[in-house]
mmCIF file of the C-alpha atoms, coordinates in Angstrom:
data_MODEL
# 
_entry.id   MODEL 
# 
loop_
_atom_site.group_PDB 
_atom_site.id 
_atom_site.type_symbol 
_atom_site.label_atom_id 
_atom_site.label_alt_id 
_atom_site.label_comp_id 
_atom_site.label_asym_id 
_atom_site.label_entity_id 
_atom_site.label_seq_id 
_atom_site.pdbx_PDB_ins_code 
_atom_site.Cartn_x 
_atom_site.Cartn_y 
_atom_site.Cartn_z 
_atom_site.occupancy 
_atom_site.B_iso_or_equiv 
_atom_site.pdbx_formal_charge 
_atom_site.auth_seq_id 
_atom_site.auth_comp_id 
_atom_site.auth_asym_id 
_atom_site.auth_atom_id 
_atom_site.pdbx_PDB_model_num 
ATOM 1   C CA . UNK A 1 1   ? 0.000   0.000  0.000   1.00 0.00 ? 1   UNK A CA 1 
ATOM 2   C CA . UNK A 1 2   ? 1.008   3.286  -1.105  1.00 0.00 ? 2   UNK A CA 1 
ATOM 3   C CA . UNK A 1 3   ? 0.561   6.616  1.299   1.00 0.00 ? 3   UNK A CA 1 
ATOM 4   C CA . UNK A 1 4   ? 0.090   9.705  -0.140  1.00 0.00 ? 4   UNK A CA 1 
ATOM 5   C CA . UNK A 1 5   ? 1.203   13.032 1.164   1.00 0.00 ? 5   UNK A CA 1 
ATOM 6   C CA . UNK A 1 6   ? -2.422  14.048 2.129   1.00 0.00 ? 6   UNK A CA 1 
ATOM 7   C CA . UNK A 1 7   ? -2.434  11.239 4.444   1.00 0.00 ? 7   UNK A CA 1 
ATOM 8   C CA . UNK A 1 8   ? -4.995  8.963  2.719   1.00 0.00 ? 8   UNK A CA 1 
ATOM 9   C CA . UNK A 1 9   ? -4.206  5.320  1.338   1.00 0.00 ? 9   UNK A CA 1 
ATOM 10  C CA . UNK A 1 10  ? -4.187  5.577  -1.804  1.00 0.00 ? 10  UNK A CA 1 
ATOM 11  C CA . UNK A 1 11  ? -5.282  2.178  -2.589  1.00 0.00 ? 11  UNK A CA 1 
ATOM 12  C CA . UNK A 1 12  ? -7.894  1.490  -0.489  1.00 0.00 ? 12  UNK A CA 1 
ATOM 13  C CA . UNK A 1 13  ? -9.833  4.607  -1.113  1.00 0.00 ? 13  UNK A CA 1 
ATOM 14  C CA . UNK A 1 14  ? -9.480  4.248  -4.853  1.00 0.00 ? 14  UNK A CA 1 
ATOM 15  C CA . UNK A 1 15  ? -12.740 2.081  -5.437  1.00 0.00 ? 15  UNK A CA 1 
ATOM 16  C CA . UNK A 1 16  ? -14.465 4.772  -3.249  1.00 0.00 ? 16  UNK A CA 1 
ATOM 17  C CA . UNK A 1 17  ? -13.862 7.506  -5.557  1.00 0.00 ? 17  UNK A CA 1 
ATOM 18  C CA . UNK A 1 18  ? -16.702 8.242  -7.997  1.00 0.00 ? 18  UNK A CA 1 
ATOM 19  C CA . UNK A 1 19  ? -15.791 10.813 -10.579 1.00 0.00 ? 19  UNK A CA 1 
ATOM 20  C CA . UNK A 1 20  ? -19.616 12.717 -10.874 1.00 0.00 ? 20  UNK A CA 1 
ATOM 21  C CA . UNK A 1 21  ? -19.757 13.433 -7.046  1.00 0.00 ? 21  UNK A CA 1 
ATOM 22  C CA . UNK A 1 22  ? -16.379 12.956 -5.552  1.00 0.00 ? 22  UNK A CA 1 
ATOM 23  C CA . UNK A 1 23  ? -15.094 10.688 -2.365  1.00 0.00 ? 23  UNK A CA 1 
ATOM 24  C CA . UNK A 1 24  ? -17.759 9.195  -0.620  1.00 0.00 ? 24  UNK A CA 1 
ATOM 25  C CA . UNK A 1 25  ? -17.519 9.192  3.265   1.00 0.00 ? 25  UNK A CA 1 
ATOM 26  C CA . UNK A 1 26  ? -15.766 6.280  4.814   1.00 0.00 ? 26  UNK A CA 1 
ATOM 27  C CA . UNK A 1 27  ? -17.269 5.025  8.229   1.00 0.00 ? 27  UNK A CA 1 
ATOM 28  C CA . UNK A 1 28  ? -14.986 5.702  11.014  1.00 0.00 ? 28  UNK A CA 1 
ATOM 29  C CA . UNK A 1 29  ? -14.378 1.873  12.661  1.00 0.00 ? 29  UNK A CA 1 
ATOM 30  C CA . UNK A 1 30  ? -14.157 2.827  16.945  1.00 0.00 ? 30  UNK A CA 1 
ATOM 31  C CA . UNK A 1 31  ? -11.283 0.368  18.261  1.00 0.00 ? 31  UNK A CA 1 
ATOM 32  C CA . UNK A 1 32  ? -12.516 -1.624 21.334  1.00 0.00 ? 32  UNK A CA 1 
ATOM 33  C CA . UNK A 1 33  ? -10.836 -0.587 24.295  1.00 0.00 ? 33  UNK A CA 1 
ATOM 34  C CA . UNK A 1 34  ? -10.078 -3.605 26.836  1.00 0.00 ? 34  UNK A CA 1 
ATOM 35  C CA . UNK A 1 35  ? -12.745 -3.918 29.194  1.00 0.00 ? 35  UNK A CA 1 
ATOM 36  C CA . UNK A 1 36  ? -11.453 -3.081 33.249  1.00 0.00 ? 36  UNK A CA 1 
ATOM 37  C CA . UNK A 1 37  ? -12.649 -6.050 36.206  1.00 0.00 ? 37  UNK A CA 1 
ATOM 38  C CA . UNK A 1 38  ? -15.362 -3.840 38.220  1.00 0.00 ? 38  UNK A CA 1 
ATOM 39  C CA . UNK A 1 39  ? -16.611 -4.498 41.535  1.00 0.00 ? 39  UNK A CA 1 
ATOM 40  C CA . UNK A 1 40  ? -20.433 -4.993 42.161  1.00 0.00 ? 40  UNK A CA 1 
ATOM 41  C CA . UNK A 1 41  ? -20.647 -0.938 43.010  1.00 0.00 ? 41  UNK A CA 1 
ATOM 42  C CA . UNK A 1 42  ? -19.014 -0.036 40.078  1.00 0.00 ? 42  UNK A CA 1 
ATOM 43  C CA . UNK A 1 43  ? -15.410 1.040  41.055  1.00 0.00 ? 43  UNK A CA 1 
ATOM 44  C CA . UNK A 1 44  ? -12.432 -0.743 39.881  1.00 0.00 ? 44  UNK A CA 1 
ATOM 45  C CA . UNK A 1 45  ? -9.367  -2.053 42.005  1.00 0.00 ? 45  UNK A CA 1 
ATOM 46  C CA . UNK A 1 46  ? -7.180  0.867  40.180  1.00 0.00 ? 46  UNK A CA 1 
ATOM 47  C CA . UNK A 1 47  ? -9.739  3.287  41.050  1.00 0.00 ? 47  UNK A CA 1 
ATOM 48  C CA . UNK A 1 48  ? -9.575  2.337  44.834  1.00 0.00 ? 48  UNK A CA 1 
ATOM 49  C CA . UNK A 1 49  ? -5.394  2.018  44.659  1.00 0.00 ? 49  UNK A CA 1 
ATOM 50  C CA . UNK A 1 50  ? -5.747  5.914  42.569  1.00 0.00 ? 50  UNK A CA 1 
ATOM 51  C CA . UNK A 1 51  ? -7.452  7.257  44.858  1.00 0.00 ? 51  UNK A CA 1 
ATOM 52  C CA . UNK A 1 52  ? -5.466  6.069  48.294  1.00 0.00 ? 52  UNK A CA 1 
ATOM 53  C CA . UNK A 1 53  ? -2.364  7.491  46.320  1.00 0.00 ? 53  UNK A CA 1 
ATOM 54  C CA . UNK A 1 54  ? -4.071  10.760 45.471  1.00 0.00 ? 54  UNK A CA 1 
ATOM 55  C CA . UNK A 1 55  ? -4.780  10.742 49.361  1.00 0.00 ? 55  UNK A CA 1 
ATOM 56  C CA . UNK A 1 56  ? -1.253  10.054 50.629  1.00 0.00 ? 56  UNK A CA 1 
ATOM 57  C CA . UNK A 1 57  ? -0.218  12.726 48.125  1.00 0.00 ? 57  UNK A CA 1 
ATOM 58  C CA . UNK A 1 58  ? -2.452  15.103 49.527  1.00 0.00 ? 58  UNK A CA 1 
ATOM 59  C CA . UNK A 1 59  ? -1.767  14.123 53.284  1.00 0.00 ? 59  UNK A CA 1 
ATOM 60  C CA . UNK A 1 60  ? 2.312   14.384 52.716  1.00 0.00 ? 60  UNK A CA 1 
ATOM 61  C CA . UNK A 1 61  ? 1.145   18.026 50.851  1.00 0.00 ? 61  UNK A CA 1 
ATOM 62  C CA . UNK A 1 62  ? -0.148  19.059 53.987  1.00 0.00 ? 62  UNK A CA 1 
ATOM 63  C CA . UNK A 1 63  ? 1.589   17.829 56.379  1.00 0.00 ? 63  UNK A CA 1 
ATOM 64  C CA . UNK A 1 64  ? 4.958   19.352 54.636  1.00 0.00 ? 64  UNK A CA 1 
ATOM 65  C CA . UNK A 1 65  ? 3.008   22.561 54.696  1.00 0.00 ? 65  UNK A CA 1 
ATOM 66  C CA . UNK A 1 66  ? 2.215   22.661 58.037  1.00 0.00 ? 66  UNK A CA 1 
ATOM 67  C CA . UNK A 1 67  ? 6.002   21.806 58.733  1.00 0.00 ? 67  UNK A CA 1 
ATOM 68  C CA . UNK A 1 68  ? 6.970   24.647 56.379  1.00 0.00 ? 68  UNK A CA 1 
ATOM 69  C CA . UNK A 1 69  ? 4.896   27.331 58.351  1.00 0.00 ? 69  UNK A CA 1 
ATOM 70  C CA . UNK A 1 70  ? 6.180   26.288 61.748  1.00 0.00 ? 70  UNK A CA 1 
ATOM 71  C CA . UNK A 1 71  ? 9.739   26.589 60.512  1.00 0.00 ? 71  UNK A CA 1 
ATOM 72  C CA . UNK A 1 72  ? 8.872   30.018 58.952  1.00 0.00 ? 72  UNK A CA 1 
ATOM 73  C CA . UNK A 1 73  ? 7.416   31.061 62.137  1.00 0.00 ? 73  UNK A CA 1 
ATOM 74  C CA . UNK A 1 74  ? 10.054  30.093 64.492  1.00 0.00 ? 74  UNK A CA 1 
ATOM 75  C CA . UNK A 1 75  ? 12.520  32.232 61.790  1.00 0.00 ? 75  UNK A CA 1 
ATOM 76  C CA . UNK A 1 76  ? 10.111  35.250 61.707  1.00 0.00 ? 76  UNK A CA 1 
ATOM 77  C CA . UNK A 1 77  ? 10.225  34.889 65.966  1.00 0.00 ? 77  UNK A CA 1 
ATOM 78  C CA . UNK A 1 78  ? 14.026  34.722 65.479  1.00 0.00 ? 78  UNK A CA 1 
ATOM 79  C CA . UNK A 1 79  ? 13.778  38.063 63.238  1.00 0.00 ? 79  UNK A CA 1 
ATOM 80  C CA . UNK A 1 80  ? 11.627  39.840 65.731  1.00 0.00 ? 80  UNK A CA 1 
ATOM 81  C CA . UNK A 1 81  ? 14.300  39.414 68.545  1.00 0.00 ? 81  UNK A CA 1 
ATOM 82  C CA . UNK A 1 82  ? 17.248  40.719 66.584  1.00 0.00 ? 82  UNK A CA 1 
ATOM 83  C CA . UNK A 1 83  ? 14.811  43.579 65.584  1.00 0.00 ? 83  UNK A CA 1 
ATOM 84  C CA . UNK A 1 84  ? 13.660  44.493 69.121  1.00 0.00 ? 84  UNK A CA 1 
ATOM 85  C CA . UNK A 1 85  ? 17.621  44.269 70.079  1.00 0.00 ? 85  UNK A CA 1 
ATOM 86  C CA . UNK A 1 86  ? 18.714  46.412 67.526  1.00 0.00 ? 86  UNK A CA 1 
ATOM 87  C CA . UNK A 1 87  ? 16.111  49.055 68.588  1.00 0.00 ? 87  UNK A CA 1 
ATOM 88  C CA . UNK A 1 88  ? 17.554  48.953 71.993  1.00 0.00 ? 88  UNK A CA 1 
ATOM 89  C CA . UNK A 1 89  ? 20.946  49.778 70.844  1.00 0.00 ? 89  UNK A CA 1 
ATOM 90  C CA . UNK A 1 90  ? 19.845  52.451 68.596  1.00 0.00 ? 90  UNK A CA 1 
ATOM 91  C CA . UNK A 1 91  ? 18.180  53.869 71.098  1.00 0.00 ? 91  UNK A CA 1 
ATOM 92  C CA . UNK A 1 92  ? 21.180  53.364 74.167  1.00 0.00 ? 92  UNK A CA 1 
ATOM 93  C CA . UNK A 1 93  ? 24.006  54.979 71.077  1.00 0.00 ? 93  UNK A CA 1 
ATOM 94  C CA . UNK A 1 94  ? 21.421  57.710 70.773  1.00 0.00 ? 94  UNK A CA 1 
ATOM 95  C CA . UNK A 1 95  ? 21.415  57.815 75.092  1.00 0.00 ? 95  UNK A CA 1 
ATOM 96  C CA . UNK A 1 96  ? 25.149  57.775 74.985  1.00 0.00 ? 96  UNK A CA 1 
ATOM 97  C CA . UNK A 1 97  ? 25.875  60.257 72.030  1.00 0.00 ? 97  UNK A CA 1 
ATOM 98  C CA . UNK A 1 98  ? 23.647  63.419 74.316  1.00 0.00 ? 98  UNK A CA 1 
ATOM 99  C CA . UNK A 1 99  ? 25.830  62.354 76.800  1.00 0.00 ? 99  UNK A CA 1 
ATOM 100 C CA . UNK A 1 100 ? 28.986  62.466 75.012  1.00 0.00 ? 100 UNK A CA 1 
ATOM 101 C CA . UNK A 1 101 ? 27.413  65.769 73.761  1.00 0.00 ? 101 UNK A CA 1 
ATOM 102 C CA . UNK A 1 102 ? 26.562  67.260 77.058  1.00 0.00 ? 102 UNK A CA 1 
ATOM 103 C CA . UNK A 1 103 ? 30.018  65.967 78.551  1.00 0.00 ? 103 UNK A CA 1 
ATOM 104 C CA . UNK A 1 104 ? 32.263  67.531 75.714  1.00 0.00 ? 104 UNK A CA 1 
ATOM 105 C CA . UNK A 1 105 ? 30.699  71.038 75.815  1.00 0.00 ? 105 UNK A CA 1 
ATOM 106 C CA . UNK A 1 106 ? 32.801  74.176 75.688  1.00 0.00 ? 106 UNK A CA 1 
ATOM 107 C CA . UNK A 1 107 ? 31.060  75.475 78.885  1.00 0.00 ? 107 UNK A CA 1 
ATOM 108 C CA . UNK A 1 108 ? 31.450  71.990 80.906  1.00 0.00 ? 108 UNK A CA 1 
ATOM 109 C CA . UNK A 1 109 ? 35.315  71.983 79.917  1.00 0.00 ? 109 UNK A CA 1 
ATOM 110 C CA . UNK A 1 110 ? 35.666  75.678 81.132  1.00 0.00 ? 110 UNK A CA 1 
ATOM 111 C CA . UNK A 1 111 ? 33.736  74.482 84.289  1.00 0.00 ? 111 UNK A CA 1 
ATOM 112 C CA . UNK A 1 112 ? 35.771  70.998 85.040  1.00 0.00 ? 112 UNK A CA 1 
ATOM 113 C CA . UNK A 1 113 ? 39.316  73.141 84.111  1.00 0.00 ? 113 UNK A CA 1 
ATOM 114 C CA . UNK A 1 114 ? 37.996  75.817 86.634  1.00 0.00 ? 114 UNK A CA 1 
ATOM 115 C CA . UNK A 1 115 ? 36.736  74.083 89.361  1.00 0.00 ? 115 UNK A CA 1 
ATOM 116 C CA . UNK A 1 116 ? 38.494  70.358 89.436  1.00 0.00 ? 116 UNK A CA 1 
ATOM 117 C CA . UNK A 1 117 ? 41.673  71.495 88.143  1.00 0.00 ? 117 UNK A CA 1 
ATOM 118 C CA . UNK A 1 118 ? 42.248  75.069 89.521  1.00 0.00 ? 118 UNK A CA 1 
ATOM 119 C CA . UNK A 1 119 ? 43.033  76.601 86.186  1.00 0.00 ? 119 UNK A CA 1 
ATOM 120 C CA . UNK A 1 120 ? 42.472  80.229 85.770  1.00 0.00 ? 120 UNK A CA 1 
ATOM 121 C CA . UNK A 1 121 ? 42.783  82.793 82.703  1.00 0.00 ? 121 UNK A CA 1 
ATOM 122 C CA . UNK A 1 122 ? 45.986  84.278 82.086  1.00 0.00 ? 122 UNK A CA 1 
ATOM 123 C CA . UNK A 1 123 ? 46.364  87.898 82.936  1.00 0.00 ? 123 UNK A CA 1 
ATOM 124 C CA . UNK A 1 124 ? 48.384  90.186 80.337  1.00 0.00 ? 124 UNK A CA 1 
ATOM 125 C CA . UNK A 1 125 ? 51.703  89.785 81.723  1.00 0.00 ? 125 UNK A CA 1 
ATOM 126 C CA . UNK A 1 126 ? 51.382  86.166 81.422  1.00 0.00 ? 126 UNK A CA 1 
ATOM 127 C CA . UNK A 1 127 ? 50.634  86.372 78.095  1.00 0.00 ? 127 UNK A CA 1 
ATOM 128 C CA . UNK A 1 128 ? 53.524  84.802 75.626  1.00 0.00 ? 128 UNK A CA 1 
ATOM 129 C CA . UNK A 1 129 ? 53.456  85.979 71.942  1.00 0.00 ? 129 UNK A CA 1 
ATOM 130 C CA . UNK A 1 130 ? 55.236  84.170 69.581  1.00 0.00 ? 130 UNK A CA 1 
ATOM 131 C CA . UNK A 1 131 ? 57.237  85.444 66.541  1.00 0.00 ? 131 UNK A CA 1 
ATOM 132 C CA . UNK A 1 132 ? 57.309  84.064 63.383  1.00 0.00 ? 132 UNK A CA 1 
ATOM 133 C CA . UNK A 1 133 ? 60.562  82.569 61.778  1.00 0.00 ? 133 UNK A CA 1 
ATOM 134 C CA . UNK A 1 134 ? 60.171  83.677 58.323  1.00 0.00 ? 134 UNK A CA 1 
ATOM 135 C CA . UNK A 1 135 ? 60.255  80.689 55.728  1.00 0.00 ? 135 UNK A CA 1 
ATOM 136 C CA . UNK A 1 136 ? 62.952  79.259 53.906  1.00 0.00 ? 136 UNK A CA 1 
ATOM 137 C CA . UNK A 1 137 ? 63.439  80.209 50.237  1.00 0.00 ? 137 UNK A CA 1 
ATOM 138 C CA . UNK A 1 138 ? 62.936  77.835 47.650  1.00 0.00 ? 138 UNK A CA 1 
ATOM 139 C CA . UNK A 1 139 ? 66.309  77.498 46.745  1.00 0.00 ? 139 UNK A CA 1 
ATOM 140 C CA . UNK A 1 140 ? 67.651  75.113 49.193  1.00 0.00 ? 140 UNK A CA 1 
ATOM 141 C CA . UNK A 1 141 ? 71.400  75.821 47.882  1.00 0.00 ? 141 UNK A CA 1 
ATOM 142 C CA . UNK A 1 142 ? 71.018  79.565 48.248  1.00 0.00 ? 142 UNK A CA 1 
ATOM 143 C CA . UNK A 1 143 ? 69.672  79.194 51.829  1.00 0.00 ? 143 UNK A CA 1 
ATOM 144 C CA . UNK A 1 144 ? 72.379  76.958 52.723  1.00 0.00 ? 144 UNK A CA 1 
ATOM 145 C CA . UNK A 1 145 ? 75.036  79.524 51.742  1.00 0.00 ? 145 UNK A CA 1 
ATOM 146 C CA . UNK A 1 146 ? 73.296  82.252 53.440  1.00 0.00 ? 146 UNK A CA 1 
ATOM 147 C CA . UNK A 1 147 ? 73.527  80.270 56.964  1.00 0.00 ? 147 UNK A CA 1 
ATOM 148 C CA . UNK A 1 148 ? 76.782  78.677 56.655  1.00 0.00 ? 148 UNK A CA 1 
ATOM 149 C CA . UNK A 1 149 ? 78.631  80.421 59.071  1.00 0.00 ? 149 UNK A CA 1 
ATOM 150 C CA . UNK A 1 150 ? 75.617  81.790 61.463  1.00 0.00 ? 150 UNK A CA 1 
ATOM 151 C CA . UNK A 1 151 ? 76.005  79.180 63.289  1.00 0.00 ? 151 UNK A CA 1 
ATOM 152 C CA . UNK A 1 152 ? 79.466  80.164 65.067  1.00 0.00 ? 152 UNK A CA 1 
# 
């Protein structure tokens, strides 16, 4: 037998074809499907063993969810701790920088120097002013010759 390329054989449907009205219909033959051993109420053995799979499958489904949400909960109690302890230490560096704040002030220095230490504000004798060396040239060979023989 001989296939064509529209997908019919060619031979069999060749006494079919009538040349005033064209190919006449060909009755489509149903294959038999093999029959399946039922029960008296009408549900097979594979049914039963389907459907106590498609159970455990569900059970092990939720019983691996409900193990998945306890483990995300005990990590979302972890999360809340760190949280909660990092807001306390935010809040004690915030505590501790006012004090560093209050405890570096020009006024409590002036105070602590005054009162702990006995320092007091120079008076205009005491007062040392100090000149200014004037700076060295950028010729390092021309200085050098200048100072030579300052020294003795």
């Amino acid at each position: 037998m001989q296939t064509v390329s529209t997908g019919y054989k060619f031979r069999e449907r060749e006494k079919e074809f009538d040349f005033r009205h064209g190919l006449s219909p060909v009755s489509a033959k149903p294959e038999a499907k093999p029959a399946r051993a039922k029960s008296k109420d009408g549900v097979s053995a594979w049914d039963r063993g389907g459907m106590l799979a498609l159970l455990l499958f569900a059970g092990l489904v939720g019983i691996g969810w409900i193990i998945a949400s306890a483990w995300m909960t005990s990590i979302q109690y972890e999360i809340n701790q760190i949280t909660a302890a990092v807001e306390e230490t935010h809040t004690e560096i915030e505590k501790l920088t006012v004090k560093i704040e209050k405890g570096t002030g020009i006024n409590v220095i002036e105070m602590r120097a005054i009162h702990e230490l006995g320092m007091i504000y120079p008076t205009a004798e005491q007062v040392v002013y100090i000149e200014e060396e004037p700076p060295p040239m950028n010729d390092f060979a021309q200085y050098i010759k200048e100072n030579a023989y300052r020294l003795w």
